[in-house]
C-alpha positions in Angstrom: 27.8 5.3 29.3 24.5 4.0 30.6 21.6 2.5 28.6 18.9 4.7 28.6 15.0 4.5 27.8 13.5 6.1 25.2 10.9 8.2 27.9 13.2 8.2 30.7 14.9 11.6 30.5 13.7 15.3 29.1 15.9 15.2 26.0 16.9 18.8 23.8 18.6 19.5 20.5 21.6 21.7 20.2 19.0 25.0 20.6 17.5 24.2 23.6 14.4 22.5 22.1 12.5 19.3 23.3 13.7 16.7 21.1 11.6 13.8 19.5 13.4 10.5 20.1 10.7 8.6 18.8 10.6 10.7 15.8 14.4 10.0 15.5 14.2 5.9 16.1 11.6 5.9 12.9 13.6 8.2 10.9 16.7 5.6 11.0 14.5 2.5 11.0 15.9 1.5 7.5 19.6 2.8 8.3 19.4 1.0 12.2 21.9 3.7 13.7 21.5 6.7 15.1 24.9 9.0 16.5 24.7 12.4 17.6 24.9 15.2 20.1 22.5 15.4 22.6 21.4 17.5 25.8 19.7 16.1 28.3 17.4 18.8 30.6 18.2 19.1 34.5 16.2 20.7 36.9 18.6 23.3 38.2 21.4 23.6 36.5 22.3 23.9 32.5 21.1 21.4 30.3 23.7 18.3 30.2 25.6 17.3 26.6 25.6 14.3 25.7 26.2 11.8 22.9 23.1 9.8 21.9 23.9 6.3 20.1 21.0 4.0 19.0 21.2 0.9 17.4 18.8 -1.2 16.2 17.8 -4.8 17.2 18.0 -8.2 15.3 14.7 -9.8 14.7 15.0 -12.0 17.0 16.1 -9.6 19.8 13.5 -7.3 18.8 10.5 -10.1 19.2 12.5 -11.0 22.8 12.1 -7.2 23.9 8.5 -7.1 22.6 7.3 -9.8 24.8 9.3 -8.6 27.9 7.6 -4.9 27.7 3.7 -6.7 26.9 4.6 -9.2 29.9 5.9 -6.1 31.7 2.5 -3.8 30.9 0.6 -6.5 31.6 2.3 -7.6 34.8 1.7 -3.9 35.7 -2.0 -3.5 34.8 -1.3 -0.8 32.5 -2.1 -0.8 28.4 1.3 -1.0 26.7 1.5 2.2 24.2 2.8 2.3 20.3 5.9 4.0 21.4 7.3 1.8 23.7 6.8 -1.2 21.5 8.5 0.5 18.9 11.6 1.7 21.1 11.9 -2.1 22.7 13.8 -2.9 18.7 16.6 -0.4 19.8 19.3 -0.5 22.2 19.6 2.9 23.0 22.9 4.6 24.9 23.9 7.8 26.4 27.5 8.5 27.0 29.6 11.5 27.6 32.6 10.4 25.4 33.1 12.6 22.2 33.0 10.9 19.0 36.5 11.8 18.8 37.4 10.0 21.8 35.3 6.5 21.2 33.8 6.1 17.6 30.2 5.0 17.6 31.8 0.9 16.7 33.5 1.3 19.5 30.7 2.7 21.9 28.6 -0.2 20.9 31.7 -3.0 21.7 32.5 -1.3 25.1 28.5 -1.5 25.8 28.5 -5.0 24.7 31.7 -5.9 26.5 30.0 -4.0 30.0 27.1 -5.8 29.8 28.8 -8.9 29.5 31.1 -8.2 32.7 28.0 -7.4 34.5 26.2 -11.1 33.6 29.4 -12.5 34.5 29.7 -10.5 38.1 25.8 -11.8 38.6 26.5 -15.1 38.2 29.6 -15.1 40.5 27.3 -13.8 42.5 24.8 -16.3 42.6 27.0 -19.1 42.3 28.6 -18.0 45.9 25.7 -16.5 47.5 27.5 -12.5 47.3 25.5 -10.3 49.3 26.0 -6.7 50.8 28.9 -7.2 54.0 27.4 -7.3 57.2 27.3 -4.1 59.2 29.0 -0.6 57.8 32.7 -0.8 59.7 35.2 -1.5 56.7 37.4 -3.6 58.9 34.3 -6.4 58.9 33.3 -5.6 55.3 37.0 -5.8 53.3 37.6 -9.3 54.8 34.1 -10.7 53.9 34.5 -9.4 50.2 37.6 -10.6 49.7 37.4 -14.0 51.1 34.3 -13.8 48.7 36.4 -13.1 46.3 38.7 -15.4 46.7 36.1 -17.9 46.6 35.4 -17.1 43.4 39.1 -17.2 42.2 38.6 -21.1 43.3 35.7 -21.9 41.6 35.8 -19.9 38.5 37.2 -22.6 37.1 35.1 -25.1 38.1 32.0 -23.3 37.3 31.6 -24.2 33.4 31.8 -27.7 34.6 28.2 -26.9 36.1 26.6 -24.9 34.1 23.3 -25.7 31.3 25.8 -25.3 28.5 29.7 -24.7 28.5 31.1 -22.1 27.8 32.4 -23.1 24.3 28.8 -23.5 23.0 27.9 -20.1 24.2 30.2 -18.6 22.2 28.7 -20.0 18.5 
C-alpha cells in the first residue's frame, strides 16, 4: 500500500485505456470515496493491477494540504495548476490487496495506523540522533542499531515527559 499522487503514475481502466483520476476525484466529490480496480502502465512489462482507494479530506485537512502544495509551487517557482489543488483534498492509496482480502474501512485504518508508526519511528529518530550505521560490514552495523535501539527501549518512556503536549492530549 503506498500513497500515491494523483499525476504520479500512467494509470488505465480495466481495457487498457488511460484513465482520468481527476475526472474520478470530482465525480465522488459529494460521496468522498472512491474504491476500485486499477492498472497502473509499466514500461516493459504488462500493465500492473491494482486497487485504487480515495478518500476525501476534512476541511481543515484540506485547507492544510492547500497551503503546503501553494508554499510548495511557490517554493519551486512554478504556477500551481487547478488539478493539483483539487487532488491536495484527497488522500489517495494504491494497494495490491483485493477487496476481498482488506475492505476499503480497513485499507484506510491500516494507512492511518502506518502512517502513524512511521511519525512515531521519526521521532525515535530524532530524539536519539538515528542515522544510517557507519560503514557497510554487518558486524559494525547490527551492534550500532541495536544499541540504538535499545536506547530507545530506555527512553521511550521518558519521552512524553518532554514533549510540547502529552501524549493523552494528542489523542482528543
Amino acid at each position: 500500500m503506498i500513497r500515491a499522487g494523483w499525476k504520479n503514475a500512467r494509470w488505465l481502466d480495466a481495457k487498457g485505456l488511460p484513465f482520468d483520476l481527476m475526472a474520478q476525484l470530482r465525480a465522488a466529490k459529494a460521496h468522498g470515496l472512491i474504491h476500485r480496480r486499477i492498472w497502473i502502465k509499466r514500461k516493459d512489462r504488462a500493465p500492473l493491477a491494482m486497487r485504487l482507494v480515495a478518500v476525501k479530506k476534512s476541511a481543515g485537512a484540506v485547507a492544510a494540504s492547500r497551503r503546503k502544495a501553494r508554499r510548495d509551487a511557490q517554493d519551486e517557482n512554478r504556477a500551481i495548476s487547478k488539478e493539483t489543488l483539487e487532488a491536495a483534498d484527497w488522500v489517495i492509496l494504491v494497494t495490491s490487496l483485493a477487496r476481498d482480502e482488506l475492505s476499503t474501512k480497513d485499507v484506510l485504518a491500516l494507512y492511518r495506523l502506518r502512517w502513524r508508526i512511521e511519525l512515531g519511528f521519526k521521532r525515535l529518530k530524532s530524539l536519539i540522533g538515528l542515522k544510517t550505521p557507519p560503514g557497510t560490514d554487518p558486524r559494525s552495523a547490527k551492534p550500532y542499531l541495536l544499541a540504538h535501539l535499545l536506547i530507545i527501549l530506555l527512553l521511550e518512556p521518558l519521552a512524553s515527559d518532554f514533549e510540547d503536549s502529552p501524549r493523552w492530549m494528542q489523542a482528543a
